[in-house]
MILUMDREN-986177 format. One line per field, with one value per residue (C-alpha): residue number from 1; x, y, z. Coordinates in Angstrom, 1 decimal, always signed. Layout:
! MILUMDREN-986177
nr = [NUM, ...]
X = [X, ...]
Y = [Y, ...]
Z = [Z, ...]
//
This chain:
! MILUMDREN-986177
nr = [1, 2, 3, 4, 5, 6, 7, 8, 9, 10, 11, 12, 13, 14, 15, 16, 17, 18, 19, 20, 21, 22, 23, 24, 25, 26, 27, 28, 29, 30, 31, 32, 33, 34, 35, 36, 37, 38, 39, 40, 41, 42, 43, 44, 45, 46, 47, 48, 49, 50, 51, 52, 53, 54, 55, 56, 57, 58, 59, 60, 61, 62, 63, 64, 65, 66, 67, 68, 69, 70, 71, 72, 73, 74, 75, 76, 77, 78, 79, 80, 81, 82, 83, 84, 85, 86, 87, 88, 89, 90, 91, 92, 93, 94, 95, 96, 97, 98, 99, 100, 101, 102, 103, 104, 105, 106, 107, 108, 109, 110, 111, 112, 113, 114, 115, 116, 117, 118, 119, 120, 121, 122, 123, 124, 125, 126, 127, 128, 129, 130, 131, 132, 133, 134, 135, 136, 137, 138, 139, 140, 141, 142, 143, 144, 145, 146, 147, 148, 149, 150, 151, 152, 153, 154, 155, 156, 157, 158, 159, 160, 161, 162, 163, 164, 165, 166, 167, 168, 169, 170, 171, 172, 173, 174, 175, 176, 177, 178, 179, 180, 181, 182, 183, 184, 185, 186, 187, 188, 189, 190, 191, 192, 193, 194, 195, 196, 197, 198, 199, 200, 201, 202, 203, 204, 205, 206, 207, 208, 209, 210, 211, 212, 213, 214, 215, 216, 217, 218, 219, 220, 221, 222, 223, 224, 225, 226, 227, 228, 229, 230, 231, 232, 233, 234, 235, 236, 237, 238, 239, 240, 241, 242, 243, 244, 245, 246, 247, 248, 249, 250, 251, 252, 253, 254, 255, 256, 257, 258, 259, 260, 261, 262, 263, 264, 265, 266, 267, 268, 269, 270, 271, 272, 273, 274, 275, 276, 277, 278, 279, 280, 281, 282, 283, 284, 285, 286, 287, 288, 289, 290, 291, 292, 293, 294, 295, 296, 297, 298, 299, 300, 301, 302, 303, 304, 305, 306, 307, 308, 309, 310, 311, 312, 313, 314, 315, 316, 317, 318, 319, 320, 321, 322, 323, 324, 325, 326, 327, 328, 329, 330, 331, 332, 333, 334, 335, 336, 337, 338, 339, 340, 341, 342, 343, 344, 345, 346, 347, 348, 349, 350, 351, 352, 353, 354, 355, 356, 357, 358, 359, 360, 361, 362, 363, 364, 365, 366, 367, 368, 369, 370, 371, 372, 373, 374, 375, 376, 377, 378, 379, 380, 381, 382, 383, 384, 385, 386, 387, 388, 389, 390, 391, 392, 393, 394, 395, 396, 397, 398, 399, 400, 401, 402, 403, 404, 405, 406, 407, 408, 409, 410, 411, 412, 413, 414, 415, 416, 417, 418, 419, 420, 421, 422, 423, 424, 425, 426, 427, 428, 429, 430, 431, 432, 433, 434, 435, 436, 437, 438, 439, 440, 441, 442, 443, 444, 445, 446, 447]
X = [+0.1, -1.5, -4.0, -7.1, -6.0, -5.7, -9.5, -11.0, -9.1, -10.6, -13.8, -14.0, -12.1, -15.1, -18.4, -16.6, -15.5, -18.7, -18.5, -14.6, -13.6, -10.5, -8.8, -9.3, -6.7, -3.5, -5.3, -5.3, -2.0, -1.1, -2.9, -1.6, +2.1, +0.6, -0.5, +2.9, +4.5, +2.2, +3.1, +6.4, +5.0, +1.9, +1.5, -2.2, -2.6, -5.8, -6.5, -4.2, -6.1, -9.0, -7.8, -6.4, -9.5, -11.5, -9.0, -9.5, -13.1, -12.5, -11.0, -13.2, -16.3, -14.2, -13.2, -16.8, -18.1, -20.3, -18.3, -19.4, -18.2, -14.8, -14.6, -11.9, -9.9, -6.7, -5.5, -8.9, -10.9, -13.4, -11.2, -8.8, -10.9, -12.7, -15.2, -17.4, -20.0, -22.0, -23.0, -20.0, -17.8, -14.6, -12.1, -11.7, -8.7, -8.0, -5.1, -1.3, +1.6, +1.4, -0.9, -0.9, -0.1, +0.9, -1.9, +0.6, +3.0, +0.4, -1.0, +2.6, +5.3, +8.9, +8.2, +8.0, +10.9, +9.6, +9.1, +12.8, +15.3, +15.6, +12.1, +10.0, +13.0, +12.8, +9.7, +8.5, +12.2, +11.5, +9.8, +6.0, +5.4, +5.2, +7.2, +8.5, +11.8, +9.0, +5.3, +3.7, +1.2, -2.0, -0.7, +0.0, -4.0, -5.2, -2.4, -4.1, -7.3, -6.7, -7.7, -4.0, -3.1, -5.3, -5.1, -4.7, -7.9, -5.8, -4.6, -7.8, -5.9, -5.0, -6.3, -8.6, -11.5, -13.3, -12.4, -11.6, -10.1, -7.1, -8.0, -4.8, -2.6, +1.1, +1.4, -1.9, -3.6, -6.9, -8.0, -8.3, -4.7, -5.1, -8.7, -7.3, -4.1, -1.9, +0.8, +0.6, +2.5, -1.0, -4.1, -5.6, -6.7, -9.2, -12.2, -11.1, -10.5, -13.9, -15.0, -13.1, -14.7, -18.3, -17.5, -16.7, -19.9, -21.7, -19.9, -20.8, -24.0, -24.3, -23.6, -26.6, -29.2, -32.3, -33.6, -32.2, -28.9, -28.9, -30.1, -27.2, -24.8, -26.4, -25.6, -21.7, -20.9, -22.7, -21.3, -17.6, -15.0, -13.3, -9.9, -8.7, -4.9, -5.0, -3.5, +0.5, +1.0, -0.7, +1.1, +4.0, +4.2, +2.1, +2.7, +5.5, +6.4, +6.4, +6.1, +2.6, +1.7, -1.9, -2.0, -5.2, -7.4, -4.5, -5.5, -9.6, -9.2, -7.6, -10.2, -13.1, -11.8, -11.6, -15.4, -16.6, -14.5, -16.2, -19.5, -19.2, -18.3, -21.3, -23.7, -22.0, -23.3, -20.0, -21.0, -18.0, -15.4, -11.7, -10.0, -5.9, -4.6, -1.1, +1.9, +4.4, +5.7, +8.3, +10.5, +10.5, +14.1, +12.3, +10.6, +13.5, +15.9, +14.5, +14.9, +11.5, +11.2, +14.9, +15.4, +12.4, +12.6, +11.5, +14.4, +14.2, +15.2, +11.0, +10.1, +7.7, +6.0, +4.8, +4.2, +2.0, +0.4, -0.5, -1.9, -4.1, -5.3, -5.9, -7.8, -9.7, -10.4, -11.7, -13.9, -15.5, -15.9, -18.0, -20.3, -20.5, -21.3, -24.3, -25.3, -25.2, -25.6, -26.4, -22.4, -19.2, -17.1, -13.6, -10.1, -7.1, -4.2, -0.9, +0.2, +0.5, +1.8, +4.8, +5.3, +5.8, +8.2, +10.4, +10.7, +11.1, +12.6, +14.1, +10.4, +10.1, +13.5, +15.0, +18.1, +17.9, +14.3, +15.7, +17.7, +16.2, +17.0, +17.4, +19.2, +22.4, +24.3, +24.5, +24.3, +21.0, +18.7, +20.9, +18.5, +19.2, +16.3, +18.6, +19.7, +16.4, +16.1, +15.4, +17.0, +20.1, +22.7, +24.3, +27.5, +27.0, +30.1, +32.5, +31.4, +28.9, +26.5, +24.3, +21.5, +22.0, +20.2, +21.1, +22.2, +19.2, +16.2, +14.5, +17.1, +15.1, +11.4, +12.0, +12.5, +13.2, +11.7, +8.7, +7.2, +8.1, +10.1, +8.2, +9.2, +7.6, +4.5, +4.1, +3.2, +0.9, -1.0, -1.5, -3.0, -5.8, -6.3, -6.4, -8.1, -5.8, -5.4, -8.6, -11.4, -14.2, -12.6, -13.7, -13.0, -11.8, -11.2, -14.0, -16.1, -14.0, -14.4, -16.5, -12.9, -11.1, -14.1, -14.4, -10.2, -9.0, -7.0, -3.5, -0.7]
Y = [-74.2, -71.7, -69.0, -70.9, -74.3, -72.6, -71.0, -74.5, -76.6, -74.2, -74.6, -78.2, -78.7, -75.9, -77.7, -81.6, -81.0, -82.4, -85.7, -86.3, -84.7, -86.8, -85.7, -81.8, -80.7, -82.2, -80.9, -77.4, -78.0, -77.9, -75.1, -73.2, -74.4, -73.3, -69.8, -68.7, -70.1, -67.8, -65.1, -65.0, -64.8, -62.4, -58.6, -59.0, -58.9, -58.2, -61.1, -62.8, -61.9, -62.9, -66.5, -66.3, -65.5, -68.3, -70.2, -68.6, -69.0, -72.9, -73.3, -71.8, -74.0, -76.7, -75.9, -75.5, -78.5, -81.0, -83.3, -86.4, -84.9, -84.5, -87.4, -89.1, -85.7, -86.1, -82.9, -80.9, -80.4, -77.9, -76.8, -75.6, -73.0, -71.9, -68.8, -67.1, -68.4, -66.0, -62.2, -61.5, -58.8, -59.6, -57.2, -56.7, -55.1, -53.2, -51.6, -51.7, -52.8, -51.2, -54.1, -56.9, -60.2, -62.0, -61.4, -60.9, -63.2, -65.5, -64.4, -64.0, -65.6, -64.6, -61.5, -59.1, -57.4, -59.1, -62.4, -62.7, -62.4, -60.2, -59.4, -60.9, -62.8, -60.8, -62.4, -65.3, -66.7, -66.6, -64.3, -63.9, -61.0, -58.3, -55.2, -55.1, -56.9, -59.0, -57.8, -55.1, -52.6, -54.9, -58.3, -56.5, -55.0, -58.3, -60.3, -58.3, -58.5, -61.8, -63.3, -63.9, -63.1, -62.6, -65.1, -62.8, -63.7, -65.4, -68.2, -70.5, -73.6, -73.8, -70.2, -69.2, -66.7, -67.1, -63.5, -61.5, -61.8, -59.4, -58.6, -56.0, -56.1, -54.7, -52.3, -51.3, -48.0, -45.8, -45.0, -48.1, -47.5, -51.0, -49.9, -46.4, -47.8, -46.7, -48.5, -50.0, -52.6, -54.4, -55.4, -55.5, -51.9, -51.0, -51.4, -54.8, -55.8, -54.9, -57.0, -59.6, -59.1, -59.3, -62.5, -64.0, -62.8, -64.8, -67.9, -67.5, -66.5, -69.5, -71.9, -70.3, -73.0, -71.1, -67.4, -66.9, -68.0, -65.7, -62.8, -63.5, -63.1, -59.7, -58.9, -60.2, -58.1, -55.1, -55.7, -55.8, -53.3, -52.6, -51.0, -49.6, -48.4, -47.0, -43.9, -44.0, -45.6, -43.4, -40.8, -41.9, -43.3, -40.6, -37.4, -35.1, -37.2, -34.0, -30.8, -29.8, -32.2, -30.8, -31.7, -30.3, -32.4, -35.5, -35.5, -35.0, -38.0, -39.8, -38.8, -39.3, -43.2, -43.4, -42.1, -44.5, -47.8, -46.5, -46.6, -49.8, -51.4, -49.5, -50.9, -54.7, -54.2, -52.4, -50.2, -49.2, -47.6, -47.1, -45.3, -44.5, -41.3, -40.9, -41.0, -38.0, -38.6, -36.5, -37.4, -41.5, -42.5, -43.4, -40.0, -37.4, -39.1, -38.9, -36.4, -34.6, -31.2, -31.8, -28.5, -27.4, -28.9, -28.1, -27.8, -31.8, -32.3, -33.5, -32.5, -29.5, -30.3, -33.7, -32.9, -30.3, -32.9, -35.3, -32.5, -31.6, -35.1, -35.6, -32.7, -33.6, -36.9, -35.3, -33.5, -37.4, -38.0, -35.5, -36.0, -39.6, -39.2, -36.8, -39.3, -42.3, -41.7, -45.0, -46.0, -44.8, -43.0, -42.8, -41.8, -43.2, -40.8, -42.3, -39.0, -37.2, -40.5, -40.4, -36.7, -36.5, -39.4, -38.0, -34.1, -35.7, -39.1, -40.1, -40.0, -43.0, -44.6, -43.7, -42.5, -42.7, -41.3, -41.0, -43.9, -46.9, -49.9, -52.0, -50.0, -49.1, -45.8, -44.9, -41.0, -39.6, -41.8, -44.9, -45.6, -46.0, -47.0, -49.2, -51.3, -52.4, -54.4, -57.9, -58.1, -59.6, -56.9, -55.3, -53.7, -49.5, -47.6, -51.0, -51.3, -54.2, -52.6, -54.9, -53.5, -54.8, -54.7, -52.5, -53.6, -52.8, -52.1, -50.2, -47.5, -46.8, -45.5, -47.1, -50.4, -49.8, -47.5, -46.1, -49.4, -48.9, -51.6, -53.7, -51.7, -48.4, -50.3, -50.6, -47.1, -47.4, -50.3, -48.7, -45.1, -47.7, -50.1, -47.2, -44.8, -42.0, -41.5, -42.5, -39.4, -40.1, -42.3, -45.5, -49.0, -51.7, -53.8, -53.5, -54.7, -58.2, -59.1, -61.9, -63.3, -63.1, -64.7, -67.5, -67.5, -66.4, -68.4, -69.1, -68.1]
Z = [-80.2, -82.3, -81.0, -82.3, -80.9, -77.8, -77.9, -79.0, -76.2, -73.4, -75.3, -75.9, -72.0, -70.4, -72.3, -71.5, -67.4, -66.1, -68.0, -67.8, -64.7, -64.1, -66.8, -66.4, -63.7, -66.3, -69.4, -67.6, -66.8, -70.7, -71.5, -68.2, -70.6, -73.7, -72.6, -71.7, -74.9, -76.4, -74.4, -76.5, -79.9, -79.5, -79.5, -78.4, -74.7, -74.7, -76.7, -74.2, -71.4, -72.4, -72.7, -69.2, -68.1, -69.7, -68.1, -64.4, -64.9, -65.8, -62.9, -60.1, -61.8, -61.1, -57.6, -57.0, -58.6, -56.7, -54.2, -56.1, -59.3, -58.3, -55.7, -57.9, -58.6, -56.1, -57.4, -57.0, -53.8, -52.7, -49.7, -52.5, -53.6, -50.7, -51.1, -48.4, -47.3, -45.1, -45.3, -42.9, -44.8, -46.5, -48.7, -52.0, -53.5, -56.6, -58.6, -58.9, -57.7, -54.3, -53.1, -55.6, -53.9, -57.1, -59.9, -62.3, -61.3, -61.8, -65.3, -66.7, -64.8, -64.7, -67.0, -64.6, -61.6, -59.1, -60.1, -59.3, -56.4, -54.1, -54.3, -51.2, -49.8, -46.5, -45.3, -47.7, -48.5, -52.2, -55.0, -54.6, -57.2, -54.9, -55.3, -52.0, -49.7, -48.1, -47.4, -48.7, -46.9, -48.2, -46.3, -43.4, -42.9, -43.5, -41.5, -38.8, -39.1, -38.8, -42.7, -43.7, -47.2, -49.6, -52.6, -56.1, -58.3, -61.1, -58.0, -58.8, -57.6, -53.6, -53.2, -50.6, -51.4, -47.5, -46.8, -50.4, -53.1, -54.6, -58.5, -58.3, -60.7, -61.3, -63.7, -64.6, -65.0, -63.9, -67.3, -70.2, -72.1, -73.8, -75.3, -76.4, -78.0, -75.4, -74.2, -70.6, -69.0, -67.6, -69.8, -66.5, -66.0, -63.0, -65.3, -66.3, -62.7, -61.9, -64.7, -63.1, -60.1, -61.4, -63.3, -59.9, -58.0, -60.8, -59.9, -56.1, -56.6, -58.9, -55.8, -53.4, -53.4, -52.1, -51.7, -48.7, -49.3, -52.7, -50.2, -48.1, -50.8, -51.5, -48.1, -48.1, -51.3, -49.7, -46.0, -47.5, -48.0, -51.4, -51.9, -54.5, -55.0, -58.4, -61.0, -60.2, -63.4, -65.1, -64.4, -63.9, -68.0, -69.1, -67.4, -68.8, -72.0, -74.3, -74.5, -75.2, -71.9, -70.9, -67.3, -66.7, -69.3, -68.2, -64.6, -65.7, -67.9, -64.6, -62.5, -65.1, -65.0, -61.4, -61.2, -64.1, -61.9, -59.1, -60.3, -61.4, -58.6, -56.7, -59.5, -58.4, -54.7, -53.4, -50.5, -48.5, -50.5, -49.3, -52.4, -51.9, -52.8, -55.2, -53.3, -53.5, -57.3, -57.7, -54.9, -55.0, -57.0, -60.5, -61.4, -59.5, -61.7, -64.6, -67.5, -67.1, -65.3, -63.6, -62.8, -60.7, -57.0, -53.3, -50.6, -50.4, -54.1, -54.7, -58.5, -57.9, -61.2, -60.1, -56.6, -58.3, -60.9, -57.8, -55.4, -59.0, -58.6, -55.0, -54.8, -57.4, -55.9, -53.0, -54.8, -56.7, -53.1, -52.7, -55.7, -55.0, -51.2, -52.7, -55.4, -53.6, -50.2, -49.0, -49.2, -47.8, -49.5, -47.6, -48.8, -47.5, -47.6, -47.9, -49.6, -46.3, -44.5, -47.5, -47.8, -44.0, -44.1, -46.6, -44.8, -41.2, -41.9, -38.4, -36.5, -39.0, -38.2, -42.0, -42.8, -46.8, -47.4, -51.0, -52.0, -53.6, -51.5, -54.5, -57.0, -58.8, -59.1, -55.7, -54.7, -53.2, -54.7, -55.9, -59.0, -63.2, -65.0, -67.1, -64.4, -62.3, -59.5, -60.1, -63.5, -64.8, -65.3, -67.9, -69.3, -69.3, -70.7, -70.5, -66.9, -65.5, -63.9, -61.5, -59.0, -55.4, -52.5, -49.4, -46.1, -44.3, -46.0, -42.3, -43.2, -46.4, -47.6, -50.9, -51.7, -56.1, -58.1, -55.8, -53.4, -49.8, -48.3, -45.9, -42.8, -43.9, -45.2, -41.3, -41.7, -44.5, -43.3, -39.7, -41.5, -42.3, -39.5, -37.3, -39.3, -38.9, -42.4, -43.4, -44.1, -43.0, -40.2, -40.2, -38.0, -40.8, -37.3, -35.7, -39.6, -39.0, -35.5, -36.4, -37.7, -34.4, -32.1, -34.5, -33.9, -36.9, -39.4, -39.5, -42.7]
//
């Protein structure tokens, strides 16, 4: 099917759903067929993602048709696309691969890592797209505050929207790179997520039948807490590549794209923001092995160059904090610090039961950090210097921070997730529990 086809069958299928509902959910199912087949022969993702998107957005109006419309639709209820309903808060997440749940996985199966074993098998038996040996730190939080998992945006059919929706996405980057011609392994930067994320307030606003149910609505988005995990991919594809790298103007750039994201998502009705830090780069296997500033290193073996580039950053995001708490004072502005939580882990790994703060769980070459960016987890392997070189998993992923290239392995998510839920990482400190008890009176729901 060629590019055009493609745009006039979600056309024709988006303007003919009311009057031939019966035949939607298999016609979707064709073009869900022909997407991917075009994933192999175009160079356009943005172009690409736009037609995913037409297609998400065809199918939440569906899910939220009328009962009587979609009475004969075996395959299509409204219970499989539930959305919330009150002015309780739920979460919305943003960013990478720390916390995606399977946005990519969705939008472009069997492309990426983890769309393949051993990824997720610890916990879920099977791949789920996350970058992780089972959970990562995200389905923990909301495991315990009692919403289960959050359904990735791009999951129209049998997802559950009640309490939030995760718009994250693997790969992708603070700043625009697809817009600026930059290469990025996710059209789906933060910007675009928010966009995502605005397109599907108008689709629950567009259910609320009366004033008061609108104004309720107004009240959910504002009542709700948004996370955003976001930047590590920036630097770690675009930091050090040459010579004449300009960190300084780099990290501003960085920065000046978290502020406009930000912004955006204020201007939306966000009001309570919880904005991650970056991680210790620099000592995680995928940026200490590589070729860039090799010979500069703390006592640990950490690359003092990155850990420099990061701190640049973080300090700099503390300081966005501080404009936007001044310019917009009616919403929290908190910043979760996972930096210190990793840092900490890697100097004084036994308080967190690790021996190989270093070594890549899943990974090949052994040593210190047991990583080759040739041979990644997840992918088929390959024959280096007349040898076949496969990565493998370890024995026991609790022994490790890392599960590949930098995700923690579910165990030390733990860690992560608990810097949140009870606020010790969190500055200002706030209660994320105490925001959903309404959840655990009504008795939560079950995963």
């Amino acid at each position: 099917m060629s590019d055009r086809n493609f745009g006039r069958q979600i056309s024709s299928l988006s303007t003919s759903a009311r009057a031939d509902s019966s035949s939607v959910s298999q016609q979707l199912s064709g073009l869900k067929v022909a997407y991917i087949e075009l994933l192999s022969s175009q160079n356009n993702t943005v172009y690409l993602s736009i037609m995913l998107n037409s297609l998400v957005a065809l199918q939440l109006l569906l899910c939220l048709f009328p009962v009587l419309v979609i009475s004969n639709v075996t395959s299509i209820s409204l219970t499989s696309c539930s959305l919330p309903s009150s002015s309780s808060p739920s979460l919305y997440v943003f960013g990478a691969s720390m916390v995606d749940t399977g946005q990519n996985s969705m939008a472009t199966p069997l492309v990426f890592e983890s769309d393949f074993a051993p990824y997720s098998l610890d916990y879920f038996e099977k791949p789920t797209g996350r970058w992780s040996n089972g959970r990562n730190f995200m389905d923990l939080i909301t495991q315990e505050l009692g919403i289960g998992m959050l359904s990735p945006y791009f999951q129209a059919f049998g997802s559950n929207f009640t309490y939030g929706v995760n718009f994250a996405s693997s790969g992708s980057t603070a700043r625009n790179v697809t817009a600026s011609g930059e290469s990025g392994d996710s059209p789906y930067s933060l910007l675009v997520q928010i966009d995502q994320f605005r397109h599907y307030q108008k689709l629950v606003f567009s259910q609320q039948r009366s004033v008061s149910e609108q104004q309720h609505m107004r009240e959910h988005f504002s009542n709700s807490i948004y996370l955003i995990e976001t930047a590590h991919n920036d630097y770690v594809s675009g930091a050090f590549k040459s010579e004449d790298f300009d960190g300084v103007s780099f990290t501003e750039s960085v920065i000046a794209a978290v502020r406009d994201s930000l912004q955006a998502l204020y201007y939306s009705g966000a009001r309570t923001f919880l904005v991650m830090n970056l991680t210790p780069l620099g000592c995680n296997p995928s940026t200490a092995t590589n070729k860039y500033r090799t010979e500069n290193r703390d006592k640990y073996g950490c690359k003092l160059d990155y850990l420099e580039l990061v701190n640049s950053h973080n300090r700099q995001l503390i300081e966005l904090q501080n404009d936007l708490s001044i310019k917009y004072p009616a919403a929290e502005w908190v910043i979760f610090d996972a930096y210190t939580i990793m840092l900490d882990a890697y100097h004084n790994p036994s308080k967190y039961g690790v021996k190989y703060p270093f070594r890549a769980c899943c990974g090949y070459g052994g040593g210190k950090y047991n990583y080759n960016s040739e041979v990644s987890c997840g992918k088929a392997g390959k024959v280096i210097n007349g040898t076949f070189a496969v990565a493998k998993r370890c024995s026991d992923p609790s022994l490790h921070i890392i599960w590949d290239t930098l995700h923690p392995v579910e165990s030390f998510c733990y860690y992560l997730a608990r810097g949140i839920l009870d606020g010790t990482h969190l500055s200002p400190s706030i209660n994320i529990k105490e925001r959903f008890n309404y959840i655990s009176k009504a008795g939560g729901i079950t995963e």
